[in-house]
C-alpha positions in Angstrom: 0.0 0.0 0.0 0.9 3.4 -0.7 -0.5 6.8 0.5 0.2 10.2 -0.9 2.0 12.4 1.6 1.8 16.2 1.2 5.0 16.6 3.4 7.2 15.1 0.5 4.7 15.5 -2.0 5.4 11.5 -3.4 3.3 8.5 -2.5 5.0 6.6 0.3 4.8 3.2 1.8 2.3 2.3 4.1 3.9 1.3 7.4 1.7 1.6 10.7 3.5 2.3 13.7 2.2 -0.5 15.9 0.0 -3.6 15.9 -3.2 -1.5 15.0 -3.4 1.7 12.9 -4.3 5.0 14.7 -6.2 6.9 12.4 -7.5 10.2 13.5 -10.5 12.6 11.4 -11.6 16.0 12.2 -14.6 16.5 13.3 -17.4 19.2 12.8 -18.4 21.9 14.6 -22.1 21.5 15.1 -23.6 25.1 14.6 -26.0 23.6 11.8 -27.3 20.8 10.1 -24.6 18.2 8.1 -24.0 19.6 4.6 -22.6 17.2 1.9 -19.5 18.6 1.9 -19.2 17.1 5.3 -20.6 13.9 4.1 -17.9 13.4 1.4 -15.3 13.9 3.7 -16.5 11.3 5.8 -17.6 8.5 3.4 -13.6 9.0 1.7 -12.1 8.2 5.8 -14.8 5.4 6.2 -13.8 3.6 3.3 -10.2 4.1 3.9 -10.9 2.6 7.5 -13.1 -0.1 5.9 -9.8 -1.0 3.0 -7.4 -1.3 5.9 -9.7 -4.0 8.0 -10.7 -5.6 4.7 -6.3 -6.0 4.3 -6.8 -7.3 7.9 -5.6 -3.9 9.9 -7.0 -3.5 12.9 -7.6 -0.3 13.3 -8.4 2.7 16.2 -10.6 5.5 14.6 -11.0 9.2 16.4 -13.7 11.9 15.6 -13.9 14.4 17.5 -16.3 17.2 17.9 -15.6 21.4 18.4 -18.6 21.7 20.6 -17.8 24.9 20.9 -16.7 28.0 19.4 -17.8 31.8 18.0 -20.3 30.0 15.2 -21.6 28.3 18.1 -21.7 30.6 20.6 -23.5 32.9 17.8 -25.8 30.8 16.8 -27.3 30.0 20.3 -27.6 33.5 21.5 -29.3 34.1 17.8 -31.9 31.0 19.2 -31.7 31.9 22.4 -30.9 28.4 23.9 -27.5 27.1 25.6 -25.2 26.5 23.6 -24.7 23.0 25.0 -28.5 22.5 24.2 -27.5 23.7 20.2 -24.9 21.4 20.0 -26.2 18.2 21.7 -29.3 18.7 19.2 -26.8 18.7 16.5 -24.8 15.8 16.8 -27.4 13.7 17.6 -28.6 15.0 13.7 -25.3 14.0 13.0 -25.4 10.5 13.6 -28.5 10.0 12.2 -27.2 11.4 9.0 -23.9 9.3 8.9 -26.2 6.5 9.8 -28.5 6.9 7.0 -25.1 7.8 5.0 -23.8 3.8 6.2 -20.9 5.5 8.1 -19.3 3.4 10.3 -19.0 4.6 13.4 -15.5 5.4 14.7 -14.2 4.3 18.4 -14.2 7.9 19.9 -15.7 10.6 19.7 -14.4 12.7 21.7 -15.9 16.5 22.5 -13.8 19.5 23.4 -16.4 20.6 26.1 -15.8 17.3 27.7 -11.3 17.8 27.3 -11.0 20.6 29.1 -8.6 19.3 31.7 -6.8 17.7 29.2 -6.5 20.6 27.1 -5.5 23.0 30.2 -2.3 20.3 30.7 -1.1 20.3 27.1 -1.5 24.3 27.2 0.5 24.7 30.5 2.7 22.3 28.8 3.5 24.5 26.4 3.8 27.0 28.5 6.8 25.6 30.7 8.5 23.9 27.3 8.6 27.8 26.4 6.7 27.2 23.6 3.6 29.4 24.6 2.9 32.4 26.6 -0.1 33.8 28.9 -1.1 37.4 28.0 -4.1 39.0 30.2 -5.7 35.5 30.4 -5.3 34.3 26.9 -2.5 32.2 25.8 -0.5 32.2 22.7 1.7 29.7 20.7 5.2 30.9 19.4 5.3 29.9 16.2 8.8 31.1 15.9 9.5 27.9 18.1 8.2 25.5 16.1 11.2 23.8 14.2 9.9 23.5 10.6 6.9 25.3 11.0 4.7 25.4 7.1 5.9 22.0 6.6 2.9 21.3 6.0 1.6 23.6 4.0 4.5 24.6 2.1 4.9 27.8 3.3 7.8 29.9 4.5 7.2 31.7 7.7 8.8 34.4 7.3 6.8 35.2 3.6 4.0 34.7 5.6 4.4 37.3 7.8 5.3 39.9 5.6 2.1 39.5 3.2 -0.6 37.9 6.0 -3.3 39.4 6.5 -3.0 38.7 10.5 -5.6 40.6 12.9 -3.2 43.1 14.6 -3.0 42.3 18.4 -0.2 44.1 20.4 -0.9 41.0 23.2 1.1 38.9 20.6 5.2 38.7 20.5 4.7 37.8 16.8 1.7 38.6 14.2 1.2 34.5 13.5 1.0 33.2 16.9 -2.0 31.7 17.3 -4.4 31.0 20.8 -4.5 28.4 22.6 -6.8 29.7 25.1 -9.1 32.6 24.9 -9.8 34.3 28.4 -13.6 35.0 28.7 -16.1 37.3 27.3 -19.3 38.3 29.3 -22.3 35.8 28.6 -20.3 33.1 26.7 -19.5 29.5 28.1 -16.0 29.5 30.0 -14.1 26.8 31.9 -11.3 27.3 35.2 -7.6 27.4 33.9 -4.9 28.3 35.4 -4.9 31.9 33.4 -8.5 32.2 34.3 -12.0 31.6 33.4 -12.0 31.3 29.4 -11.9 28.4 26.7 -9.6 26.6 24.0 -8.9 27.6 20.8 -9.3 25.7 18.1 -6.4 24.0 17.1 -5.4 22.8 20.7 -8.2 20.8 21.0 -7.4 18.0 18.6 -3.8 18.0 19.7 -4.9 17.6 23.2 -7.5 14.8 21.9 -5.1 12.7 19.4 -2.3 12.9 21.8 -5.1 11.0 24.7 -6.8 8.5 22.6 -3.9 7.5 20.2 -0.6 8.7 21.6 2.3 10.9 20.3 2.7 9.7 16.9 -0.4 9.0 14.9 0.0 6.8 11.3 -3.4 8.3 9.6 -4.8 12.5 10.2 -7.7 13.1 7.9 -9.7 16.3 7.0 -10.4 18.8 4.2 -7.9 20.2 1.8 -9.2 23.8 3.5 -7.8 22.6 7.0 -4.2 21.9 5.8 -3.1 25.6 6.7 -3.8 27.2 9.6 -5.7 23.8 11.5 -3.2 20.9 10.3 -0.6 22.9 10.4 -0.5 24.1 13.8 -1.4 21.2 15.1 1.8 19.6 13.7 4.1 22.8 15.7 1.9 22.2 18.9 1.9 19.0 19.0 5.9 18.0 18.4 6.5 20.9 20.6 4.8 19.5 23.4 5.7 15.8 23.2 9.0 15.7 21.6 8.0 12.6 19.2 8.4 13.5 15.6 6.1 13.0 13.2 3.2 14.0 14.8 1.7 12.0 11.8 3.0 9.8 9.5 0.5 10.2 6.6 -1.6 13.1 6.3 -4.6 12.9 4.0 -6.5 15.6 2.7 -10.0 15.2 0.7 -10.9 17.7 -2.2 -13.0 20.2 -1.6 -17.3 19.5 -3.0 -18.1 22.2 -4.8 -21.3 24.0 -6.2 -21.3 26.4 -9.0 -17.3 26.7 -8.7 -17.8 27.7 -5.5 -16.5 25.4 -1.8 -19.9 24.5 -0.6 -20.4 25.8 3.0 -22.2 27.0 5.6 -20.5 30.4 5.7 -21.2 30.8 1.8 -25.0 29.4 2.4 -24.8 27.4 -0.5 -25.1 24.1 1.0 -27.2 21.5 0.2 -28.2 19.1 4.1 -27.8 15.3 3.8 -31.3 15.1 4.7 -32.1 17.0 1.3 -30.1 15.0 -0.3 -31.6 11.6 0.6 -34.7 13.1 0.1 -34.2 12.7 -3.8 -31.1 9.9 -4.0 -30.0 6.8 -2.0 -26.8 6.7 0.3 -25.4 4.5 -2.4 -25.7 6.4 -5.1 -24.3 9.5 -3.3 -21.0 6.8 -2.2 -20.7 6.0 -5.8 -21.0 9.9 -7.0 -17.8 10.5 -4.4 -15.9 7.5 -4.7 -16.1 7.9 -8.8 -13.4 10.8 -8.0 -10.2 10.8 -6.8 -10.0 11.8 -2.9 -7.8 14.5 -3.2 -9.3 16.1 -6.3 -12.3 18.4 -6.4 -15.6 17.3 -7.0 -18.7 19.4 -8.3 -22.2 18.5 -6.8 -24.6 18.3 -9.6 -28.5 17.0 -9.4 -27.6 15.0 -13.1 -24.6 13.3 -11.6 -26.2 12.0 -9.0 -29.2 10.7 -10.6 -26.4 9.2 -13.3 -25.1 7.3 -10.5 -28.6 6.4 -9.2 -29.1 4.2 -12.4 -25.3 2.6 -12.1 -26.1 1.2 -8.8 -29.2 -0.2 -9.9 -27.1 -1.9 -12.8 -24.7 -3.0 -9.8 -27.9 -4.2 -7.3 -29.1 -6.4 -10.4 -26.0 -8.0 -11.0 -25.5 -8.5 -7.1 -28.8 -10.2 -6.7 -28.1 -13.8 -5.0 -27.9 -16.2 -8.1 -29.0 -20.4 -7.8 -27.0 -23.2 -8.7 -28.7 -24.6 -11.3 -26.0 -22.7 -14.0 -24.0 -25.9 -15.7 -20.4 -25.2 -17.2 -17.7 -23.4 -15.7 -18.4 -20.9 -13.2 -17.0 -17.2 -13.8 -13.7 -16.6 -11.4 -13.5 -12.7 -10.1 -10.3 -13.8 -8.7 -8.7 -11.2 -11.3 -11.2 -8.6 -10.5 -10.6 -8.6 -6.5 -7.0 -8.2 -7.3 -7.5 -5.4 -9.5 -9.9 -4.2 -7.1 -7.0 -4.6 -4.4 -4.2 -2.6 -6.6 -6.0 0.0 -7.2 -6.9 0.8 -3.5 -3.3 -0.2 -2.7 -2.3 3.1 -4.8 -3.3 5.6 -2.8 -7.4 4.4 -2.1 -7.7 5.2 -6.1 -11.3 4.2 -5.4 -12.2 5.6 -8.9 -10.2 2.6 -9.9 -12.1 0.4 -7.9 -15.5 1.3 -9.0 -14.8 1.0 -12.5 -13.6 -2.2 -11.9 -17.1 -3.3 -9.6 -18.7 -2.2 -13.3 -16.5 -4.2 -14.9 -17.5 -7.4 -12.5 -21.0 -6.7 -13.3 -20.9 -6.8 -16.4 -19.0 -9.6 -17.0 -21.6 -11.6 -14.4 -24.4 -10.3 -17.1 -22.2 -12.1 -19.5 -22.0 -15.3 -17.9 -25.4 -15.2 -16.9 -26.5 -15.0 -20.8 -24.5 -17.8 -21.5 -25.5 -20.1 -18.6 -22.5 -20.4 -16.3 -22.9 -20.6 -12.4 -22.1 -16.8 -11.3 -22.4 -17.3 -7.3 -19.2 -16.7 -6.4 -18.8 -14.0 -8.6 -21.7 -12.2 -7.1 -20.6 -12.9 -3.6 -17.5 -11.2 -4.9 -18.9 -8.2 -6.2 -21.3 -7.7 -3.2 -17.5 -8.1 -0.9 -15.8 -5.4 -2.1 -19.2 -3.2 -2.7 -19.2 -3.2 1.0 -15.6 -2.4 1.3 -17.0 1.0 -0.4 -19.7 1.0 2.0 -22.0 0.0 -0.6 -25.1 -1.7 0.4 -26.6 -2.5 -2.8 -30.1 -2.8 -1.3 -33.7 -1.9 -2.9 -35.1 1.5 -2.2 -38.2 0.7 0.1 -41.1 2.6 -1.4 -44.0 3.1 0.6 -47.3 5.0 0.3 -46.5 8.3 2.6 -49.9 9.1 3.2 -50.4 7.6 6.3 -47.0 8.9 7.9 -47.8 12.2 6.6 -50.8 12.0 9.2 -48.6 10.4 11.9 -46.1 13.1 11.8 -48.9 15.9 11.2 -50.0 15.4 14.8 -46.5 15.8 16.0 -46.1 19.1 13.2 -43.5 17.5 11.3 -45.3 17.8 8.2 -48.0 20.2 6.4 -50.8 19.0 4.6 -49.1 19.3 0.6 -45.8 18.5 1.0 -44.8 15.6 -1.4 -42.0 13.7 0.1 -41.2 9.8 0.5 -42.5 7.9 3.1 -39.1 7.3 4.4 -38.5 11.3 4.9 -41.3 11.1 7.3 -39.8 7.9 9.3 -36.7 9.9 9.8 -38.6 12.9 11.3 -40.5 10.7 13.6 -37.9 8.6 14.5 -36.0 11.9 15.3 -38.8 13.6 17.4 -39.2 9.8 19.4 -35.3 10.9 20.3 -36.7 14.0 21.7 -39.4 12.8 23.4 -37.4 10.0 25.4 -34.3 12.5 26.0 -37.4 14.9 27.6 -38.4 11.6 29.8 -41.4 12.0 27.6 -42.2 8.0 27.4 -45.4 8.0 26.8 -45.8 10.1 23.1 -42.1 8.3 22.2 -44.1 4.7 22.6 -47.4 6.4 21.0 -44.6 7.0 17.8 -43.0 3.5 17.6 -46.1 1.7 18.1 -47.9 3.7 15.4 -45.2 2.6 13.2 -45.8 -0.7 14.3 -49.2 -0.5 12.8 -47.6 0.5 9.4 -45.2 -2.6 9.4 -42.4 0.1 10.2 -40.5 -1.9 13.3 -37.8 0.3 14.7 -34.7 -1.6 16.1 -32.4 0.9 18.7 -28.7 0.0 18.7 -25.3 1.6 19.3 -25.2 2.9 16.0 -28.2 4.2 16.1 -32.3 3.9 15.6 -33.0 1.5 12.6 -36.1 0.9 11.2 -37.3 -1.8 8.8 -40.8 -3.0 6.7 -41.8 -6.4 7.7 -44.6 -6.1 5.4 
C-alpha cells in the first residue's frame, strides 16, 4: 500500500506504527445541520478505515467534535438556547445522517467541552517547554518555536508574515502566533484554567484529543484540503513541541473540496445542500458511488444529473448483485482477477475511482456469464464483498405509500398538509422527534410513535449505531 504524503509530496509506503493503525478525522463543529460537503469527507475516511480491515488492519478511529466555538456561541444566542442544548441537538442530527449515510461509526468521539482538563495540561505544557505564553488571560503559541513550521503547507514563515493578513493584536510577541486559550467574554461559556476563566482555541483541542486516545505519533490524520493551513498545520508545531515525538503524523490525507457552482460549498457561503435534502431525492449508495467515482484528493462538483447518473449505475450493480441459484451448468465465472484489481487500485493511494470502474467491470461480466449459462455465485458474492468495502449496500429502495405517515407526523407538526415527500423522509422525522421525546423523559408520546409505526409494518430496532427501522410487510 501506498499513501500520498503532502510533506514530501510523493506516494509513500504504508507502514503503521504498531499492531493496529491509529487513524484520527476531524470533526465538525455543530452550529447547523450536516451539509454534503461534510458527508464526502466522511464517506472518503470510512472507506479508507473499511480497506485497511478488509487488508486485515486492525484499526483505532477518532472523531472528535468542536462543541464549541464563536459559530456556536453565535448561533445559540441568535436561538436563544444554551449553547450546550445547540450542540447536543446537532450531533445527535449528525449520527443520524452518517447513519443513514452507512458511516461506520468510529471508536471515539471525543468532545472539546468534555477535554477541558486535558487541554488546560497540554497548554500549560507549552507554556513551561517555552513554547507558549499567557497574556491577560489568553495564551499564545510561538510559532517562531516551532522547528519547521509550514511543513505542511508549504509555506515559509517568514513570507507569511510579511504579506498575511493577520488581525493586529499588540498582546502577541509575533503577528502569526495563534491561541491556545481565549480568556472570557461576558455571557459566553467558559471553563477554570490556570490563566482564568475562558476556553480553548481551536487547534489545541485536537492536539490535546489525538495525543489521549492515540498517543504521540499517529500513522493516519484526515480532513479537508481547507484545514491543511492554519488547522493541520499548527497542530503539527503544537503538537511536536509539546511531546518531543516527531512525526506527529506519518501520513496526512486531505480530501478535495465539494463544490457547487465553482464555489466550496459551506455554511458560511450558504450554498449548501443538508444530507437530509439529499436523501430526500437519491440513496446513500448512489451518493457513495457519486464520491468515490473521483479521486479523494481532487475536487468534485455537486450536480443533481450526476447524481441521478449514478442512481441508475447502482441499480445496474444491485441487479448483478442479486443472489444467483446453482442450477447454472459449465464453468463458473472466477472474479479472482477482479478482486486483485480491485485490491491494486486501492493499494495506490485508495484510487477508489479505480475500484469502482472495476465493480462495473464485475458486473458486467456476471451479465455475460449469466446470458451464456455459467454458475455466477461466487462472482456475485465477490462483487457484493468489495461493494461493502466502499460501504456499498446495494439494497432496494423501500417505497412506501406516505400518506399515512404524513398524518402520523402531522400530529407531532413534522409535516403540512401538501408536501410531497417519501414515506421514508417522514420515518426519519418521527424517528427523530421519538429521540426527543425520550431525552425529555417523555415516554409516553415516544411509545405512542414506535407503536404507530408498528401498525404500518415500520418496526424500529435501537442499537449503538443508532435507531434503525425496517418494513416487515
Amino acid at each position: 500500500m501506498k499513501i500520498y504524503n503532502p510533506i514530501s509530496g510523493q506516494k509513500e509506503g504504508f507502514v503503521p506504527g504498531g499492531d493496529e493503525v491509529k487513524m484520527y478525522v476531524c470533526g465538525v463543529t455543530p452550529y447547523d445541520s450536516c451539509h454534503i460537503g461534510h458527508a464526502m469527507s466522511y464517506v472518503i475516511f470510512d472507506v479508507v478505515r473499511r480497506y485497511l480491515e478488509f487488508r486485515g488492519y486492525k484499526v483505532k478511529h477518532v472523531q472528535n467534535f468542536t462543541d464549541i466555538d464563536d459559530k456556536i456561541i453565535a448561533r445559540a444566542n441568535e436561538l436563544g438556547i444554551p449553547a450546550h442544548e445547540l450542540t447536543g441537538r446537532l450531533i445527535d442530527e449528525y449520527f443520524e445522517d452518517m447513519d443513514a449515510l452507512n458511516v461506520k461509526r468510529a471508536d471515539i468521539y471525543p468532545r472539546a467541552t468534555e477535554e477541558i482538563p486535558d487541554i488546560v495540561r497540554t497548554v500549560q505544557g507549552l507554556i513551561e517547554k517555552g513554547h507558549a505564553y499567557e497574556v491577560s488571560g489568553d495564551v499564545y503559541f510561538r510559532v517562531r518555536s516551532a522547528e519547521g513550521y509550514g511543513k505542511l503547507s508549504r509555506r515559509d514563515l517568514d513570507e507569511m508574515s510579511v504579506g498575511a493578513r493577520v488581525e493586529v493584536d499588540q498582546a502577541k510577541e509575533y503577528p502569526l502566533d495563534f491561541a491556545l486559550w481565549k480568556a472570557a467574554k461576558p455571557g459566553e461559556p467558559s471553563w477554570e484554567s490556570p490563566w482564568g476563566g475562558g476556553r480553548p482555541g481551536w487547534h489545541i483541542e485536537c492536539s490535546a484529543m489525538a495525543i489521549k486516545y492515540l498517543g504521540k505519533t499517529l500513522d493516519i490524520h484526515g480532513g479537508g484540503q481547507d484545514l491543511i493551513f492554519p488547522h493541520h498545520e499548527n497542530e503539527i508545531a503544537q503538537s511536536e513541541a509539546f511531546t518531543g515525538a516527531v512525526p506527529f503524523v506519518k501520513y496526512w490525507m486531505h480530501n478535495g473540496l465539494l463544490q457547487l457552482d465553482q464555489d466550496k460549498m459551506s455554511k458560511s457561503l450558504g450554498n449548501l445542500v443538508t444530507v437530509r435534502e439529499l436523501l430526500q431525492r437519491f440513496s446513500a449508495d448512489a451518493f457513495r458511488l457519486f464520491v468515490l467515482s473521483s479521486y479523494y484528493r481532487s475536487p468534485l462538483s455537486y450536480s443533481n444529473e450526476g447524481l441521478a447518473a449514478m442512481e441508475k449505475g447502482v441499480d445496474r450493480l444491485r441487479r448483478a448483485a442479486k443472489v444467483a441459484d446453482d442450477e447454472a451448468q459449465g464453468h463458473p465465472l472466477d472474479a479472482e482477477s477482479y478482486r486483485q484489481r480491485f485490491v491494486e487500485a486501492m493499494d495506490d493511494d485508495f484510487n477508489t475511482a479505480q475500484a469502482v470502474a472495476t465493480l462495473f467491470d464485475l458486473a458486467r461480466e456476471i451479465n455475460r456469464a449469466r446470458e451464456e449459462g455459467a454458475p455466477i455465485r461466487d462472482a456475485r458474492r465477490t462483487l457484493r464483498e468489495l461493494a461493502d468495502v466502499l460501504g456499498l449496500t446495494l439494497e432496494e429502495e423501500v417505497h412506501l405509500d406516505a400518506a399515512p405517515y404524513i398524518k402520523l407526523a402531522m400530529e407531532y407538526e413534522l409535516a403540512s398538509a401538501g408536501e410531497e415527500q417519501p414515506a421514508s423522509y417522514y420515518i426519519d422525522r418521527l424517528i427523530e422527534k421519538r429521540h426527543e421525546l425520550r431525552r425529555a423523559r417523555d415516554w409516553s408520546n415516544a411509545d405512542k410513535i414506535r407503536n404507530s409505526l408498528a401498525e404500518m409494518g415500520t418496526m424500529l430496532e435501537d442499537t449503538p449505531q443508532g435507531t434503525k427501522w425496517r418494513q416487515e410487510r
